[in-house]
N, C-alpha and C positions, 0 to 999 in steps of 0.2 A: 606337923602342921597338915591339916587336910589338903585335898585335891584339889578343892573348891576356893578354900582361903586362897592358896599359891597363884592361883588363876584370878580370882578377885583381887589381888593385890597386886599382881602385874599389871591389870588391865586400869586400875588407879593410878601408878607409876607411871604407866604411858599416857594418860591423860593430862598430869601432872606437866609431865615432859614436854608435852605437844603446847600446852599454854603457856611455860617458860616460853618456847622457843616463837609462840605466836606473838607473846610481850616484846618481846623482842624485837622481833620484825618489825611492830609498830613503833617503838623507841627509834630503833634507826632508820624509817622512815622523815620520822621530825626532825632530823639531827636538821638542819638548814635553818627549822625554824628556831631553835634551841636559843639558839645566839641574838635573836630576834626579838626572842621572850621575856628571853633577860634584858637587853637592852630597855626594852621600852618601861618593864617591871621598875627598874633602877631609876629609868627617867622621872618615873611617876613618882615614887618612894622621892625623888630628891625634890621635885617641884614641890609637893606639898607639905615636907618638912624643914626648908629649909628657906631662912627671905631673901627676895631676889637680889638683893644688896650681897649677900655673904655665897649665892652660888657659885659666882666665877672664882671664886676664892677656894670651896670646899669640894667643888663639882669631882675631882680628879679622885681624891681623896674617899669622898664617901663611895664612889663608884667602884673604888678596889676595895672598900670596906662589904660594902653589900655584897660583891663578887664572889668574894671569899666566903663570907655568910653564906649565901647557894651552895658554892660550890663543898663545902663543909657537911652542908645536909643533904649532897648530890642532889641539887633541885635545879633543874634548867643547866644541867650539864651533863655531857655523855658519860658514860662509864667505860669501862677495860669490858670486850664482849667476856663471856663465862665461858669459862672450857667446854667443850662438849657434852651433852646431857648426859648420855652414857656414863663419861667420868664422873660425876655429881651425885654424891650419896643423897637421900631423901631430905634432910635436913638441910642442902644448902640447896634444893631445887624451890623449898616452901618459902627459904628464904629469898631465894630469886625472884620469885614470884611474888613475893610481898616489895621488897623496892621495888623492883619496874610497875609492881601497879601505882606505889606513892609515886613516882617519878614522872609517869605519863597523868596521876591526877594533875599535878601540878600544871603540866601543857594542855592538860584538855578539859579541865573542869576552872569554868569561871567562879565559881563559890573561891574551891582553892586557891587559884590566884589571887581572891580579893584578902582570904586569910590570911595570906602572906604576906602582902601589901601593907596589912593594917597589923601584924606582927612587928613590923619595919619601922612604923611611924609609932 
């Protein structure tokens, strides 16, 4: 391999590394709100699909159902942090990188939260 590649592809690596690790940062900044997100997401999901007559009956229920649903798609729930980037061959840093970006759509883009929403109903 050339001089040039070797250097160019470290310097993509450490690029790489630094936005995992910047995704990151901003994932467990929301953690607070996480549980917030979810909650009200559920609320919403249950008020509009279910009649008010059959809530108090179903409320418990569907809310661990939906819960589980999230938490299934890692959506509006924390994850286990990642080993250190160092450790992390290229393949599971792109993969890092691609959940925490769906993860943090989900908290910070409204479009996605209503997709999800209207997934549910």
């Amino acid at each position: 391999m050339r001089l040039l590649d070797v250097l160019f592809n470290a310097g993509r690596a450490g690029r790489e590394v630094s936005e995992l690790s910047r995704l990151q940062a901003r994932l467990t900044r929301q953690t607070g709100a996480i549980n917030i997100e979810r909650a009200l997401l559920i609320d919403r999901c249950i008020e509009r699909s279910v009649a008010p007559e059959l809530q108090a009956r179903l409320t418990g229920v569907l809310r661990w159902l939906l819960g589980e649903l999230l938490a299934f798609d890692g959506l509006f729930s924390t994850s286990a942090p990642l080993r250190s980037p160092s450790e992390l061959s290229t393949s599971e840093v792109w993969a890092g990188i691609a959940d925490l970006n769906r993860r943090l759509a989900a908290l910070e883009n409204p479009g996605v939260k209503a997709r999800i929403e209207e997934d549910f109903l």
